[in-house]
N, C-alpha and C positions, 0 to 999 in steps of 0.2 A: 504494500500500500504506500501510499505517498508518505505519511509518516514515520514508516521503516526508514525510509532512506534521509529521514532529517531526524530521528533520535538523537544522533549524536550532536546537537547543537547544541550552545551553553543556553545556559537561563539568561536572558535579559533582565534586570532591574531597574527600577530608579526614575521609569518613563512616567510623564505626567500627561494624562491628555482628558481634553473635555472626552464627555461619552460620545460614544461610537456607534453608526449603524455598521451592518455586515457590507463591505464595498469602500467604507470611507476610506479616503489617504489622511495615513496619520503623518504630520509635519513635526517632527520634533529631532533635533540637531545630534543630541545625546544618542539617542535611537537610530541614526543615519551613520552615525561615526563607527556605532556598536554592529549595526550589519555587513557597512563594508571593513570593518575590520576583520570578521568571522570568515566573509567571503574570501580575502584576500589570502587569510592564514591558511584556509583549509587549501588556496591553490597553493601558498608560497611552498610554508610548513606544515602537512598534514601532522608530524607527530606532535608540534608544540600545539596546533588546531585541536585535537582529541584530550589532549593535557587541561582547557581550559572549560571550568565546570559553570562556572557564572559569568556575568562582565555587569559591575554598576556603572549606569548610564546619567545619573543624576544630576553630574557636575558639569557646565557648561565647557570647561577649562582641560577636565582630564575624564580617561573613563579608570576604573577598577576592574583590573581580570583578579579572580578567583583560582587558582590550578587546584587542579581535582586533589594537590594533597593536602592545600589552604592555605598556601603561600598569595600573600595580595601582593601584584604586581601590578603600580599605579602608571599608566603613560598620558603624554598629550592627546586632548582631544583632534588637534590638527595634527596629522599626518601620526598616528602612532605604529602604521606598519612599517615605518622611519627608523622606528627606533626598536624595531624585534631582533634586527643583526645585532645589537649590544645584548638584547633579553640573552639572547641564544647564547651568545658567548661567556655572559656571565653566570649561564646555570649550568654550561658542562666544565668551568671551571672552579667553581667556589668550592673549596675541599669541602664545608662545615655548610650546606644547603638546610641542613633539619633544622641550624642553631639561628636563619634567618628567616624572619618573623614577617619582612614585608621588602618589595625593591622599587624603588623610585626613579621612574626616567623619563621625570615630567624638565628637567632642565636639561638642556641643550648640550654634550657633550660631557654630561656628570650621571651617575651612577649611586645613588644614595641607598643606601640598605643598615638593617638593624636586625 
């Protein structure tokens, strides 16, 4: 069925919209940024695509991915499939992955993690 083949999508959060009939287009930027981000990942990187369980869409400025072990990984709402070559290099590097709580790569050439 049509829903087999999109299971594997993360959960969207964080969308705010008037109510809806079946057909409306919903306009909301957070929600636009969180689809083509999905789309681009599952073409770019499908295994980091499968890896993410949720995406908060809330913030005008950045979204929140979720990965499926609950690591929050924040990026820019403009252009954050920009900044997944860093994601990716900095998760198959970080010897201590469990001991980080959250990674930051809402600024420009910086890498902030806790």
């Amino acid at each position: 069925s049509a829903l087999d083949e999109h299971e594997d999508l993360p959960f969207i959060n964080g969308v705010k919209v008037a109510p809806l009939n079946l057909g409306d287009r919903v306009e909301n930027s957070g929600l636009a940024s969180a689809l083509d981000l999905i789309a681009r990942m599952k073409q770019l990187n499908p295994q980091m695509y499968r890896s993410v369980g949720e995406i908060r869409a809330d913030d005008p400025n950045s979204l929140i991915l979720y990965l499926r072990g609950g690591l929050e990984v924040r990026l820019p709402a403009q252009d954050p499939v920009g900044r997944m070559p860093e994601l990716e290099r900095f998760l198959e590097t970080c010897a201590d992955l469990d001991q980080v709580s959250y990674i930051n790569l809402c600024i420009e050439g910086q890498i902030v993690h806790k």
